[in-house]
C-alpha positions in Angstrom: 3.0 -53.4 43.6 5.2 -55.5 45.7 5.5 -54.7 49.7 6.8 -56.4 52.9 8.0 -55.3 56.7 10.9 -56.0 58.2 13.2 -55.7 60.8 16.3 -53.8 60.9 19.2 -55.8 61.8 22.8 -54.5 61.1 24.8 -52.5 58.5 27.1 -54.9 56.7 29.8 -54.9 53.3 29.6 -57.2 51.3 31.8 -58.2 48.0 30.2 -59.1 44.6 32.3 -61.1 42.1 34.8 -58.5 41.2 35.7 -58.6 44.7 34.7 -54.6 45.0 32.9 -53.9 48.4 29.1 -52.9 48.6 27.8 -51.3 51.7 24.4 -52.7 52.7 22.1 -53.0 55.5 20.3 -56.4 56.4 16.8 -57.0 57.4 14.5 -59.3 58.5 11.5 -59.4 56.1 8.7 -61.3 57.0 6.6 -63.7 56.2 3.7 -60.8 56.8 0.1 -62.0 56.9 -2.7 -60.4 55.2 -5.3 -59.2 57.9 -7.4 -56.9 55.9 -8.1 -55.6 52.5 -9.8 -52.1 51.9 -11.9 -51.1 49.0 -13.1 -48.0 47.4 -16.7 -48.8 48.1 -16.4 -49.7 51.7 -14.1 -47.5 53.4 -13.2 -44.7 50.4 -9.6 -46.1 49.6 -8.2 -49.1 48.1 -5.5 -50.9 50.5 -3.4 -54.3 51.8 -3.3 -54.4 55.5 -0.7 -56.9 56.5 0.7 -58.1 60.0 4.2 -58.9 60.8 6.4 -60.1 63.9 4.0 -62.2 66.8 3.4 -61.0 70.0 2.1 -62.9 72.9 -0.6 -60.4 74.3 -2.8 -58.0 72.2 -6.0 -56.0 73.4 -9.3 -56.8 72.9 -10.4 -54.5 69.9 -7.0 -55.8 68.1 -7.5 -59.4 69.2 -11.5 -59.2 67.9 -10.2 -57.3 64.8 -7.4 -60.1 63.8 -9.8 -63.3 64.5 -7.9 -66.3 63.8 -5.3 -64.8 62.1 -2.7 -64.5 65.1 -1.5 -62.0 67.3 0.8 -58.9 65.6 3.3 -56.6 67.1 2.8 -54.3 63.7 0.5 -53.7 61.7 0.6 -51.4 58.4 -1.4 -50.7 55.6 0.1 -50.2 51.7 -2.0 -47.9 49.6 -2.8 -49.1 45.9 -3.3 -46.6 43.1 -6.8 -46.4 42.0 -6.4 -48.1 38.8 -5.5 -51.1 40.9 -8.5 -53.1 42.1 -8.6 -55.3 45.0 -10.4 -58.2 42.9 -7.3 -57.7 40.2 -4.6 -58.6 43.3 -3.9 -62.3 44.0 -4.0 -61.6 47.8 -6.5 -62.6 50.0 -7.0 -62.3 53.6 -5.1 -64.6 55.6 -2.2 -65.1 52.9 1.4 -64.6 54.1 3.9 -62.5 51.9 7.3 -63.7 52.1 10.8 -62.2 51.0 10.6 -64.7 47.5 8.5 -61.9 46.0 11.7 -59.9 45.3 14.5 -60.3 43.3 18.2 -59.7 43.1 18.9 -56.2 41.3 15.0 -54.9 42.0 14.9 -51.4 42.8 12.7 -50.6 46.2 11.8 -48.3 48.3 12.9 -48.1 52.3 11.1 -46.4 54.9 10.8 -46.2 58.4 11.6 -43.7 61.7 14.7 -42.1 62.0 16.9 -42.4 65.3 15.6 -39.9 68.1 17.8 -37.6 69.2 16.0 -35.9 71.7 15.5 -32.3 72.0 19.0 -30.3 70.3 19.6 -26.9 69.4 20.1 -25.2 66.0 23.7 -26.3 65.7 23.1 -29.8 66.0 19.8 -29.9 64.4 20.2 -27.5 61.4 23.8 -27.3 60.6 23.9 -23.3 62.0 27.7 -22.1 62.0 26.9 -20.2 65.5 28.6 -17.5 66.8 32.1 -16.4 66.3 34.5 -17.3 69.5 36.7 -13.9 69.3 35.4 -10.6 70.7 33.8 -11.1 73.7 31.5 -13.8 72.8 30.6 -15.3 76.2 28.0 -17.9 76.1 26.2 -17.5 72.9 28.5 -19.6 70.3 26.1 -21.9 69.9 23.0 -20.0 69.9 20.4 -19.3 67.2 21.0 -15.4 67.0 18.1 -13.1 65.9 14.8 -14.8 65.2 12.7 -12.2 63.7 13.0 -9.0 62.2 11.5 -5.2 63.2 8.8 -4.8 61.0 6.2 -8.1 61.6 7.1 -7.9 65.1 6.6 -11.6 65.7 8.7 -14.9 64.7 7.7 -15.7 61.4 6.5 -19.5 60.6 9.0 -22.0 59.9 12.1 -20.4 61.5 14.4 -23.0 61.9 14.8 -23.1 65.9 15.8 -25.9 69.0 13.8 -28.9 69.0 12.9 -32.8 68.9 14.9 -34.1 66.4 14.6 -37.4 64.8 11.7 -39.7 65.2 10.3 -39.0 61.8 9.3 -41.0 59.0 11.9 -41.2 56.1 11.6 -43.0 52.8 14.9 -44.0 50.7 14.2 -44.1 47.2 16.1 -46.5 44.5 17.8 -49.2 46.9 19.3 -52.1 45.0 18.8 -55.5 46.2 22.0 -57.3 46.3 21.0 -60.6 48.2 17.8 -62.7 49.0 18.3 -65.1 51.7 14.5 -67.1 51.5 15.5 -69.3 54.1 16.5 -67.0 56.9 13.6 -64.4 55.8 16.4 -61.8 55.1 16.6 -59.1 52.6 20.7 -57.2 51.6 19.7 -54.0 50.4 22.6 -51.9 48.8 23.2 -48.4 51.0 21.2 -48.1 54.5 18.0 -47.7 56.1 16.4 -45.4 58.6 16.5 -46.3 61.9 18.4 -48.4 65.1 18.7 -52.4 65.3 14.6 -53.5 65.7 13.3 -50.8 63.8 10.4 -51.6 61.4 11.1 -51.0 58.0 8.8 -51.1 55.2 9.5 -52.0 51.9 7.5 -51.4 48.7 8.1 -50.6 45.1 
């Protein structure tokens, strides 16, 4: 299992060698750190905590927690099945991951928040048609309409109503990687990825 953060940058094209354009995003991936690795024996999971993007100040706990291995704005743990033992990885604590571990035409996942959008109604938010605009519709033509029915007398669970929207974790499956700059620490990734500019973006397979 490969993995890496990063930082969202910008949403690009690019042209490959038949001179036909390729819409991709670019991000800032790494060098993480490795702060912490989790076992089945010790804490009921197997996992790679890693560190990414330094920050001047961190708290006490954090600061104890880290040691000598630097201060973190981020920090984010990647899951490893359970045939995969720690003692089988080449990681250790205190190791840095950088953007060489990838490859041109590798498939990855992207995940990260999505934009927030604040709180919008069901027109915005869900798609809803609304209300027609002809007989004597005053006010209502973008409004929800009837939310429950007669006979539970009550709004049944999971009615699709006004609300946050965004802010929520989404993954992008099956991204291409169309460029690896190792020098610059940046990762072209065929399509997009959730998110505004400075949004941390992880990156597994």
């Amino acid at each position: 299992m490969k993995f890496i953060l990063a930082k969202k940058l910008n949403n690009i094209q690019i042209f490959d060698e038949e001179g036909r354009i390729i819409p991709a995003v670019i991000l800032e991936a790494g060098p993480v750190k490795i702060t912490q690795i989790k076992t089945e024996e010790k804490d009921g999971y197997s996992a790679v905590q890693v560190g990414f993007d330094k920050k001047k100040k961190i708290n006490k706990p954090l600061a104890g927690h880290l040691k000598n291995l630097g201060n973190f704005r981020w920090l984010r743990e990647f899951r490893l099945d359970k045939k995969e033992l720690p003692k089988e990885i080449a990681y250790k604590v205190g190791d840095e991951i950088k953007v060489d571990i990838f490859e041109v035409g590798e498939k990855v996942k992207v995940a990260g928040l999505t934009k927030g959008k604040g709180f919008q109604g069901v027109v915005k938010r869900y798609n809803f048609r609304g209300n027609s605009t002809s007989h004597g519709t005053k006010h209502t033509v973008r409004a929800p309409g009837s939310i429950g029915a007669t006979t539970p007398q009550r709004v049944p669970k999971g009615r699709r109503m006004a609300g946050r929207m965004g802010g929520e974790r989404f993954t992008i499956k099956n991204l291409e990687i169309v460029k690896i700059d190792p020098e610059n620490n940046l990762l072209y990734i065929k399509g997009s990825a959730p998110g505004r500019r400075g949004t941390l973006i992880e990156i597994f397979n």
